[in-house]
PLY file of the C-alpha trace (Angstrom):
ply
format ascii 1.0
element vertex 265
property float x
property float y
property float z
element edge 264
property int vertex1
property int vertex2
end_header
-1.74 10.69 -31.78
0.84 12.21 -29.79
-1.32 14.97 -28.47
-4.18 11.98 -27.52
-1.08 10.10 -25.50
0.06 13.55 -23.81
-4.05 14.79 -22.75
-4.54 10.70 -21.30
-1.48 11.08 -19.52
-2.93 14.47 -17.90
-6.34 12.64 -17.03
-4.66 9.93 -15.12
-2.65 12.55 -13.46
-5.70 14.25 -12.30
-7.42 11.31 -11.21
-4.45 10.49 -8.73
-4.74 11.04 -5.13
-1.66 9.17 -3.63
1.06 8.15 -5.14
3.65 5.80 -3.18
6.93 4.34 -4.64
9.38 2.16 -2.68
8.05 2.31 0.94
10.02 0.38 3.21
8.42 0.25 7.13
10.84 -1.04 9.58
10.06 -1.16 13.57
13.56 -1.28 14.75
14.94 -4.10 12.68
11.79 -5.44 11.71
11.32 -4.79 7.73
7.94 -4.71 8.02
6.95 -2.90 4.65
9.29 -3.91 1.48
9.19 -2.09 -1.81
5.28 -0.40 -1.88
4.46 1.38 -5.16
0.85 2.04 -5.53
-1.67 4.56 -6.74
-4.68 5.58 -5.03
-7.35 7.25 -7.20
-9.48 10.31 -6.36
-13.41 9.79 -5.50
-13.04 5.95 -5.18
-12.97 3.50 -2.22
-9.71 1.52 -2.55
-9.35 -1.78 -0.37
-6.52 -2.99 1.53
-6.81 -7.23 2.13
-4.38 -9.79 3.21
-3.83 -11.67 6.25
-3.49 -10.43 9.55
-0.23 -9.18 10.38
0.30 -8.36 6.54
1.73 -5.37 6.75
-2.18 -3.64 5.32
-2.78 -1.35 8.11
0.97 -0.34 8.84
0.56 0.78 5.19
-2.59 2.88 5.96
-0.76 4.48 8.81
1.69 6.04 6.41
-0.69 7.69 4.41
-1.18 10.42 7.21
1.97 9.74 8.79
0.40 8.02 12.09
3.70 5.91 12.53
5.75 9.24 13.31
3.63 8.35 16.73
5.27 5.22 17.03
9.41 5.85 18.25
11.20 2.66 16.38
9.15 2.88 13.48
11.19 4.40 11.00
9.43 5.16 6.83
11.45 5.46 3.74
10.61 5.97 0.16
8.52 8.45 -1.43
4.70 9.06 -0.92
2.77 11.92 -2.44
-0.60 13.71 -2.07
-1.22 15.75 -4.81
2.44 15.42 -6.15
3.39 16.73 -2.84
6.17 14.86 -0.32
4.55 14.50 2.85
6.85 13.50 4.33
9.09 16.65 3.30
10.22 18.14 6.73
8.29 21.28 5.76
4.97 19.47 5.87
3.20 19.67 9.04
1.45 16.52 10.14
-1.07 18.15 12.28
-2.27 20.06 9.07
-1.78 16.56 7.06
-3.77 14.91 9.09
-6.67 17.62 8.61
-6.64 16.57 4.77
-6.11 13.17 5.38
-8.47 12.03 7.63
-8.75 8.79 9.97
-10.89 6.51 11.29
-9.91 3.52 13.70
-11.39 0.36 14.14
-12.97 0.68 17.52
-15.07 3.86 17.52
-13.54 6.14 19.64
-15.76 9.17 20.79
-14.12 12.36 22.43
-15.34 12.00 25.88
-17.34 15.57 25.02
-20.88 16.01 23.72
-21.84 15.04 20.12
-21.92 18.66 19.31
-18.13 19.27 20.88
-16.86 16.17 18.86
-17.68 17.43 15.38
-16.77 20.79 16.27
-13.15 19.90 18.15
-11.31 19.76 14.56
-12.62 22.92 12.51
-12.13 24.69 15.96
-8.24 24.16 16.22
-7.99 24.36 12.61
-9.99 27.74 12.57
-12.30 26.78 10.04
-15.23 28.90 11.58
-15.33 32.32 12.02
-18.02 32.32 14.63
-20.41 30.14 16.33
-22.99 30.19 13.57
-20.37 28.94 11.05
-19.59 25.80 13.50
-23.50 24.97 13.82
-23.35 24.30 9.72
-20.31 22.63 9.79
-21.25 20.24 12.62
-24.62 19.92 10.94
-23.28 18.94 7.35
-20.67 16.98 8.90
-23.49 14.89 11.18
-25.53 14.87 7.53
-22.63 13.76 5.66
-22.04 10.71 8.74
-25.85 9.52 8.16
-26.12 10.39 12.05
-27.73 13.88 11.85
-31.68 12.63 11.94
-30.48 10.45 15.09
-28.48 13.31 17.16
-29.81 16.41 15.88
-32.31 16.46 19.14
-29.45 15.53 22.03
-26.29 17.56 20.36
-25.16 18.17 23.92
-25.75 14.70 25.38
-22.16 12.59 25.66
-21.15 11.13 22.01
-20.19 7.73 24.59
-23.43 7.74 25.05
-24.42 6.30 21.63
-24.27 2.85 19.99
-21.66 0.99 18.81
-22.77 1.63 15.28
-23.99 5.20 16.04
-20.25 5.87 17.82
-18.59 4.61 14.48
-20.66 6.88 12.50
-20.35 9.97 14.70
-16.10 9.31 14.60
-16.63 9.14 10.61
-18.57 12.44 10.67
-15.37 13.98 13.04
-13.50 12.48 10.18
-14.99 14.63 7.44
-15.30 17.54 9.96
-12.09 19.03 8.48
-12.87 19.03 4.76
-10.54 16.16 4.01
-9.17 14.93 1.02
-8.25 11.77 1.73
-10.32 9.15 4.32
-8.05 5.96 5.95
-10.88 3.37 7.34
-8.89 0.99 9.85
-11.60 -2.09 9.74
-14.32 0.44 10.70
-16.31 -2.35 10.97
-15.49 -5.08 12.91
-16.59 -4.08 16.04
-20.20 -3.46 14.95
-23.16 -5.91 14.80
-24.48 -6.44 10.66
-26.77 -4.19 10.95
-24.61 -0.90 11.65
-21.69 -2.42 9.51
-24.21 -2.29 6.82
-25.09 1.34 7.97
-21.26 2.26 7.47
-20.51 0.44 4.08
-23.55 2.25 2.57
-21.98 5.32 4.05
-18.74 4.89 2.72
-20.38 4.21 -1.00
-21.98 8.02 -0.45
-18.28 9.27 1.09
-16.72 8.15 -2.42
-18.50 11.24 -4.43
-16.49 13.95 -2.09
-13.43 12.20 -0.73
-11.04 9.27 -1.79
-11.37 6.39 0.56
-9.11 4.12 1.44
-9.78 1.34 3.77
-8.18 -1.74 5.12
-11.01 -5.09 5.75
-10.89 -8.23 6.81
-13.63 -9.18 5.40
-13.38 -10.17 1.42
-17.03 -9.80 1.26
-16.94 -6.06 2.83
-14.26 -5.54 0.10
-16.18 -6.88 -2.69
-19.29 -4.19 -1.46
-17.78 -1.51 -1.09
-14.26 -1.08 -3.15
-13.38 -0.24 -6.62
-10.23 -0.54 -6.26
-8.41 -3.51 -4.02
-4.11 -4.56 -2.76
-3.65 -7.65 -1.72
-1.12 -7.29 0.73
0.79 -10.86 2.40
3.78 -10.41 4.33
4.85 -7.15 4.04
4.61 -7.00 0.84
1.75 -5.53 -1.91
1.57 -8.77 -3.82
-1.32 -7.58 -6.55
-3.55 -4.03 -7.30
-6.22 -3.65 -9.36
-9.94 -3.59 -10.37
-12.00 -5.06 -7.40
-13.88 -7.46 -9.31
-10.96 -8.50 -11.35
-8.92 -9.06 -8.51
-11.48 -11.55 -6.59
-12.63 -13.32 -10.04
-9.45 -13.42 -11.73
-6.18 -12.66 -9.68
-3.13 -12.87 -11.51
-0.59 -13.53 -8.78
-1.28 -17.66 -7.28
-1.24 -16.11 -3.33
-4.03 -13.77 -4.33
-5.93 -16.85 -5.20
-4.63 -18.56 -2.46
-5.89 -15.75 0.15
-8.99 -15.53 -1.50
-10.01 -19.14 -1.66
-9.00 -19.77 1.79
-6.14 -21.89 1.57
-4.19 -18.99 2.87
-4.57 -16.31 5.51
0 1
1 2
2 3
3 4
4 5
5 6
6 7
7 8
8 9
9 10
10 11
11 12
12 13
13 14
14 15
15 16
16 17
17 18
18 19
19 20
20 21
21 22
22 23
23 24
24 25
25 26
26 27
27 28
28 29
29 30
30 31
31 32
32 33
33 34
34 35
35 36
36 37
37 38
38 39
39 40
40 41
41 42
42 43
43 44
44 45
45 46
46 47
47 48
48 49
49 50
50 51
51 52
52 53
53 54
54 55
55 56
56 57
57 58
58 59
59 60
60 61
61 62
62 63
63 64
64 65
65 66
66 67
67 68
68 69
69 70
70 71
71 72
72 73
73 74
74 75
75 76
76 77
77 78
78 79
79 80
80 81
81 82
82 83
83 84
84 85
85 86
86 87
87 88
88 89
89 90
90 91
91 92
92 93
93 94
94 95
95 96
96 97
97 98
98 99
99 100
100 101
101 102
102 103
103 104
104 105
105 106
106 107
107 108
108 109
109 110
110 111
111 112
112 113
113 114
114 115
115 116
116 117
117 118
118 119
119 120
120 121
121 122
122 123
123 124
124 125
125 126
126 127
127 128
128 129
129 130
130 131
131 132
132 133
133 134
134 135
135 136
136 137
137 138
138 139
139 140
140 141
141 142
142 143
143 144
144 145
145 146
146 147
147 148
148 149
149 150
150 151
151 152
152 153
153 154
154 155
155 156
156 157
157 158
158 159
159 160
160 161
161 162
162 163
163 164
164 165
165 166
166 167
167 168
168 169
169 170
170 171
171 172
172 173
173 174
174 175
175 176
176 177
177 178
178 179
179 180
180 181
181 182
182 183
183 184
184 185
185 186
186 187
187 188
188 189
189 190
190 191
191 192
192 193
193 194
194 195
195 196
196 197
197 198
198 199
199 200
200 201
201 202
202 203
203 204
204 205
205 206
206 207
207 208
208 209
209 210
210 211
211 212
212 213
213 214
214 215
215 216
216 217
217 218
218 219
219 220
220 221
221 222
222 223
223 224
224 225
225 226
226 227
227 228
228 229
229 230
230 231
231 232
232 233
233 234
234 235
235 236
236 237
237 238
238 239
239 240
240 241
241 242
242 243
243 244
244 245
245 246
246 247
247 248
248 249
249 250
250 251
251 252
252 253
253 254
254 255
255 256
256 257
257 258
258 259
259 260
260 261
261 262
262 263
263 264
């Protein structure tokens, strides 16, 4: 019995991507994180919901340590990828940032071609020995962002030169570009018409077999799509975390209902 106990304990270990205990977030004296523990699985899309101003996407930010760009923000606690600190002072957010990968809510092409915006990452991370290594990796990368059949013709016209939806897409391939681990989705979606937000959620269900996805929505329905996992998040605090479907049918904390009947938020 013991030895079951001790080999389930090693298969949840595995099947943990991020691990965060006690994160506080303060902007000067603003507490604007309080007491975070969560765990993020491997190879599934996770959710962040609440209201706006909830504290959901300051959360996201610390997952790749984008608030070290921000002067008065300030992080504490503990938050691991892998079982490793990153914010340990030997940890390198430039390299973090390659394994955790980001993608903001307006699309936000490289003014370069479509060609130079896949190929900007692996080419200051060295990931391609020569030219006909960075042709495969900005092909698989344009494959893997459901974008290739669209571009693969104009590689060296402008990426601002595409859609709204085919912008997002192309910043989501750039994303994945890098081989990372780990993809943050900051509302990807709400600056695109149905049709490419439908595009993007079908993209992210595909992104879930390779990477673990985490992404914060205002939109309950997007959540309900796409997630397996959702955190409901409500003034700066993570109020509930669990199964998608159990948290929308049957919450166990009275603001989750709250938010997700509409008497809140």
């Amino acid at each position: 019995m013991n030895d079951m106990r001790k080999l389930e304990r090693e298969v949840d270990t595995k099947a943990l991507k991020i691990s965060a205990r006690q994160c506080q977030v303060y902007y000067g004296n603003n507490h604007a994180i309080k007491d975070v523990d969560i765990d993020i699985e491997d190879k599934t899309v996770t959710a962040f919901i609440g209201p706006s101003g909830c504290g959901k996407s300051t959360f996201l930010r610390c997952l790749n340590r984008m608030n070290d760009t921000i002067d008065i923000c300030r992080v504490e606690g503990d938050i691991r990828l892998d079982g490793e600190d990153i914010y340990d002072p030997k940890v390198d957010p430039v390299q973090l940032r390659a394994k955790v990968g980001m993608v903001f809510q307006k699309p936000n092409p490289f003014p370069k071609s479509i060609y130079d915006n896949i190929a900007y990452g692996p080419r200051i991370h060295g990931l391609a020995k020569n030219k006909a290594e960075l042709d495969e990796i900005v092909e698989k990368s344009l494959r893997r962002g459901a974008i290739w059949d669209e571009v693969k013709d104009r590689l060296h016209a402008p990426g601002t030169g595409l859609s709204g939806g085919q912008q997002q897409r192309l910043c989501i391939a750039r994303a994945i570009a890098t081989e990372p681990e780990v993809l943050l989705m900051d509302e990807p979606c709400s600056a695109l018409d149905p049709i490419a937000t439908s595009q993007v959620e079908e993209l992210i269900d595909e992104l879930r077999t390779n990477f673990s996805v985490v992404i914060v929505t205002h939109s309950m329905q997007q959540a309900a799509r796409v997630s397996q996992k959702t955190a409901f998040f409500h003034l700066g605090n993570l109020v509930e975390y669990g199964e998608t479907g159990q948290i929308f049918t049957n919450p166990s904390d009275p603001r989750t209902e709250s938010y997700i009947t509409g008497r809140i938020g």
